[in-house]
Every structure is written in structure tokens, then in C-alpha cells.
C-alpha positions, 0 to 999 in steps of 0.5 A: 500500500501506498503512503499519502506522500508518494501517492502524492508525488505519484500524482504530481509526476503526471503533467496537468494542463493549465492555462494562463490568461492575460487580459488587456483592457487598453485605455486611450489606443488606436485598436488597430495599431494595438492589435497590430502590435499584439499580433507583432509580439504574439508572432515574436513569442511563437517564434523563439518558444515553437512549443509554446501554444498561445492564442489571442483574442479581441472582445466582440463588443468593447473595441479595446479588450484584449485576451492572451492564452497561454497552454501549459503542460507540465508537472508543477503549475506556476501558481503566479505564472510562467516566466513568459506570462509575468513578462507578457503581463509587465510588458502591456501595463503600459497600454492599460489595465492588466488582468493576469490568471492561472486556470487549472484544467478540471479532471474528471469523467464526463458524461457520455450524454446529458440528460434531457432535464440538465440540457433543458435547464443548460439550453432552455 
């Protein structure tokens, strides 16, 4: 039998996915010169780190709402973030209000269906 510490190394050798999401919300910008220099600093990201999986967004509504995803898998989850993203998080202070946070994958069966009652409750 297994003791609680090396079930609990044994579980922590097991990559987990985390995500790491920093959000922009620009204050007196040209959106489209903004955009166009996100996309010049997320191509730059792809460029030097090829294993990074990163994604940008742009909120549908308010013009100057930015969100950039980090996808992270590994053994530790950086609970204040991985070096890119702290440095990704400083780096766009200057152009507004930053939100930077950490999502850990949730793990877990899921069901095969949804019962009729739960999707009527989900979907209306």
C-alpha cells in the first residue's frame, strides 16, 4: 500500500494542463495599431518558444479588450505564472489595465450524454 506522500508525488509526476490568461483592457489606443502590435509580439513569442501554444483574442463588443492564452503542460503549475506570462503581463501595463490568471484544467469523467432535464435547464 501506498503512503499519502508518494501517492502524492505519484500524482504530481503526471503533467496537468493549465492555462494562463492575460487580459488587456487598453485605455486611450488606436485598436488597430494595438492589435497590430499584439499580433507583432504574439508572432515574436511563437517564434523563439515553437512549443509554446498561445492564442489571442479581441472582445466582440468593447473595441479595446484584449485576451492572451497561454497552454501549459507540465508537472508543477506556476501558481503566479510562467516566466513568459509575468513578462507578457509587465510588458502591456503600459497600454492599460492588466488582468493576469492561472486556470487549472478540471479532471474528471464526463458524461457520455446529458440528460434531457440538465440540457433543458443548460439550453432552455
Amino acid at each position: 500500500m501506498l503512503s499519502f506522500v508518494e501517492l502524492n508525488k505519484k500524482k504530481s509526476e503526471n503533467p496537468m494542463k493549465w492555462l494562463e490568461v492575460v487580459e488587456l483592457r487598453a485605455v486611450n489606443s488606436n485598436r488597430e495599431l494595438l492589435e497590430s502590435q499584439l499580433q507583432t509580439l504574439i508572432d515574436a513569442i511563437e517564434k523563439a518558444t515553437p512549443q509554446q501554444a498561445i492564442k489571442s483574442y479581441r472582445l466582440v463588443m468593447i473595441d479595446n479588450d484584449f485576451s492572451i492564452h497561454l497552454f501549459h503542460e507540465s508537472t508543477k503549475v506556476e501558481n503566479k505564472g510562467s516566466r513568459l506570462g509575468l513578462r507578457l503581463a509587465s510588458a502591456l501595463k503600459e497600454f492599460g489595465l492588466v488582468n493576469h490568471s492561472i486556470w487549472l484544467e478540471m479532471h474528471g469523467k464526463r458524461p457520455k450524454r446529458v440528460s434531457h432535464c440538465l440540457h433543458n435547464r443548460l439550453y432552455g
